[in-house]
C-alpha positions as YAML, in Angstrom:
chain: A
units: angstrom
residues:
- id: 1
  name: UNK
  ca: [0.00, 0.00, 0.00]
- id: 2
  name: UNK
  ca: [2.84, 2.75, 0.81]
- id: 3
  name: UNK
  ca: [4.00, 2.02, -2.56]
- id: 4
  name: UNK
  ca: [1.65, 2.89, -4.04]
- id: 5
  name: UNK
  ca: [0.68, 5.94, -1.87]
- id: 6
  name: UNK
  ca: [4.54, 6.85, -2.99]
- id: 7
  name: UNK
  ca: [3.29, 6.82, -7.12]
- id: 8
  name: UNK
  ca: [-0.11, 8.08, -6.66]
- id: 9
  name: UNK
  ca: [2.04, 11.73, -5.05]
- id: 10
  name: UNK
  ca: [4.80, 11.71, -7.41]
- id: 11
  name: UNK
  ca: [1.45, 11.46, -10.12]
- id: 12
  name: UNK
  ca: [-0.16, 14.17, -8.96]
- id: 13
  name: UNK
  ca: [3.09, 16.12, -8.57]
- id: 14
  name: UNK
  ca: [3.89, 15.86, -12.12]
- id: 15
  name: UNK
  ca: [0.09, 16.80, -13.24]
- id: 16
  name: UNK
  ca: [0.14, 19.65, -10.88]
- id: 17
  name: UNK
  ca: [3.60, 20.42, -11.63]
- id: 18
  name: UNK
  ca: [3.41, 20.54, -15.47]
- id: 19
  name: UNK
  ca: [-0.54, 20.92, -16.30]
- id: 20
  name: UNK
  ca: [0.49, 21.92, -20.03]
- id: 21
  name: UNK
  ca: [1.59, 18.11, -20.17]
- id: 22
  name: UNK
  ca: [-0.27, 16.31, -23.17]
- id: 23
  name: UNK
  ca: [-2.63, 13.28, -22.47]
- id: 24
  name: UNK
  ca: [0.45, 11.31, -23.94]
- id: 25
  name: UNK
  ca: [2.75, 12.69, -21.46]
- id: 26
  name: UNK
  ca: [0.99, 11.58, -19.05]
- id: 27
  name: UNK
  ca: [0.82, 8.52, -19.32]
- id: 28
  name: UNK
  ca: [4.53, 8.24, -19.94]
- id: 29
  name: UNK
  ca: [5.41, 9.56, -17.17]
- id: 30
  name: UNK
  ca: [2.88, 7.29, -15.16]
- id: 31
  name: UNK
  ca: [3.91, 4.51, -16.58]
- id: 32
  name: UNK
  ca: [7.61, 5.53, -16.06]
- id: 33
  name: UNK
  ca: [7.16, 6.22, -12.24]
- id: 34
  name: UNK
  ca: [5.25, 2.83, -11.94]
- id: 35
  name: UNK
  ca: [8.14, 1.16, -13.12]
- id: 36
  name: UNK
  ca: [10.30, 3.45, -10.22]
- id: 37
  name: UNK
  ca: [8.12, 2.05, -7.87]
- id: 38
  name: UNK
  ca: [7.99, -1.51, -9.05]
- id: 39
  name: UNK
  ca: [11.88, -1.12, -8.79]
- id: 40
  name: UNK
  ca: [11.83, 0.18, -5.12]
- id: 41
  name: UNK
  ca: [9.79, -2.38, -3.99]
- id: 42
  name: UNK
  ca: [12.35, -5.15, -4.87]
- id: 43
  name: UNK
  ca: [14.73, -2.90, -3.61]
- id: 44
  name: UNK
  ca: [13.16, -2.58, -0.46]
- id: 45
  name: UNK
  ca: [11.62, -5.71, -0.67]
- id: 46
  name: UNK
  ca: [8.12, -5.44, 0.20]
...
């Protein structure tokens, strides 16, 4: 769960942090910090 408490702020960070961000954009990004946070988890090993 504090995984993904950890993506859904850096998500909302980056929509409130670049709102001129295309649809496209944003789903990069998402899809780019999911695959941070699948990363930390084995790192951290939840």
């Amino acid at each position: 769960m504090n995984i993904f408490v950890v993506w859904l702020v850096l998500v909302v960070a980056w929509n409130f942090g670049y709102p001129q961000a295309s649809p496209m954009e944003d789903v990069v990004v998402a899809v780019i910090l999911a695959l941070f946070n699948i990363g930390l988890k084995k790192y951290l090993k939840f």
